[in-house]
N, C-alpha and C positions, 0 to 999 in steps of 0.2 A: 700865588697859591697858598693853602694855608696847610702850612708846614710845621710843626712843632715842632722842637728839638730838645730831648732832655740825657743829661750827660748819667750814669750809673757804674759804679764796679762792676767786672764781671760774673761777680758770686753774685748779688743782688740781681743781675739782669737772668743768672741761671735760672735763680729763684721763682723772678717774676714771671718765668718763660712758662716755667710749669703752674704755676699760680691763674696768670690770667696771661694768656697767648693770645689773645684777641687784642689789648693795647698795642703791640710792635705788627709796623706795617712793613717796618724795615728796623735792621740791626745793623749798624756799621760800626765793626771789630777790624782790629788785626789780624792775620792768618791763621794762627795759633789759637784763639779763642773762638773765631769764627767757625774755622772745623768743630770744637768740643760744642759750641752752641747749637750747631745745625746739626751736630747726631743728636742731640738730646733735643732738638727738635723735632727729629725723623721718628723720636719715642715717641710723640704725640700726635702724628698723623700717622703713625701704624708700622712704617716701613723705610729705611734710606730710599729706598723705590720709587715711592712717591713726591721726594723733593729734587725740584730743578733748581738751579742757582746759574748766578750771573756775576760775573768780576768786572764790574763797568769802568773803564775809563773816561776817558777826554770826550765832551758832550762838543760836536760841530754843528751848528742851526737845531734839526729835532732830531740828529740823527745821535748816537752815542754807541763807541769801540766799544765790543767788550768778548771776551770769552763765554761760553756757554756751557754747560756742560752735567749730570745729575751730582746731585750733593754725594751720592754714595762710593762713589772709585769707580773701578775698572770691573772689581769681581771674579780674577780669573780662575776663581775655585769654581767657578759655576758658567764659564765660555760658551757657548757650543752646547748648551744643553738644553737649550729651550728654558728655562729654568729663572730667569731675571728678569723683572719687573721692568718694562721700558714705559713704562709711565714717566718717570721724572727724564727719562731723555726726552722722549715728545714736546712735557712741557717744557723743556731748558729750548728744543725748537721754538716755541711760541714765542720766549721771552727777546729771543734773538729777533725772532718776526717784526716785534712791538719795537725793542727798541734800539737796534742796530739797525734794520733798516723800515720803521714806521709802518708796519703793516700791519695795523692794530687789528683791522677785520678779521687777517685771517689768522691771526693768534688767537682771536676771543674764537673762532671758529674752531679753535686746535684744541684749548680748555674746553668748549662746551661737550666736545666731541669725547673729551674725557671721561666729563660727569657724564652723558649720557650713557657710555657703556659701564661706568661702576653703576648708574641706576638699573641697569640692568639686569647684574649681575655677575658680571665680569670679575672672576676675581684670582690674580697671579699666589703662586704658594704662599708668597709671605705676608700677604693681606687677605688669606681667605680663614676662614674659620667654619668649622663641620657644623656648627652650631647654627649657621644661619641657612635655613633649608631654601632660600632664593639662591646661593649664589652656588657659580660656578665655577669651578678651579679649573683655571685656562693656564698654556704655559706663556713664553715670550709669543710666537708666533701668533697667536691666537689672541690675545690681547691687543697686538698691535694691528690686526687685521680688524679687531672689531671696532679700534677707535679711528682707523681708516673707512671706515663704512660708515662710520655718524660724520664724520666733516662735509 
């Protein structure tokens, strides 16, 4: 495969992240850095909301251990209220799909079903904005019911 690898501080990698977030396909930090890079990455896609993450272990044949889980925590200020983006839970599903246990189909099915309800308009409190007259401010419930309807 063709795989670059190139080594940076983590100030420079913050830097770069907000600079040009299109180079890094992948970041691999330590625990401590990786938290602070992946909030300041969840400033760039809008919302902790919408970032899933994966703590990959030991790769056996195509399969690979790993935990799954959304970049953002638990949230329990916001439980029970309908209120939480489960977008980055879905997609922490997908990544689990693809590569703990190779089901690449229907991960790419679980992502497309994503964008399709953000193109549509789908939009939870913390990625909606009054200013865009397409969307719709849905809560938990309703957001996950409509990216259940596009898979």
């Amino acid at each position: 495969p063709d795989v670059q690898l190139e080594h940076m501080f983590v100030d420079n990698g913050a830097m770069q992240l907000v600079l040009k977030p299109t180079q890094f396909d992948v970041m691999l930090c330590e625990n401590m850095f990786g938290d602070i890079l992946s909030d300041e990455a969840a400033a760039l896609a809008g919302s902790l909301g919408m970032l899933p993450s994966a703590s990959l272990g030991q790769t056996t044949g195509e399969l690979t251990f790993g935990f799954y889980e959304p970049a953002g925590g638990t949230a329990p200020d916001i439980a029970g209220k309908n209120l939480a983006n489960p977008i980055a839970q879905i997609l922490s599903v997908a990544l689990m799909l693809r590569y703990s246990f190779g089901l690449n189909g229907a991960a790419s099915a679980i992502e497309a079903a994503v964008t399709k309800a953000i193109l549509a308009g789908f939009r939870t409190g913390d990625i909606y904005t009054p200013a865009d007259t397409a969307a719709k401010k849905v809560g938990t419930r309703e957001m996950g019911d409509a990216i259940a309807a596009a898979v």
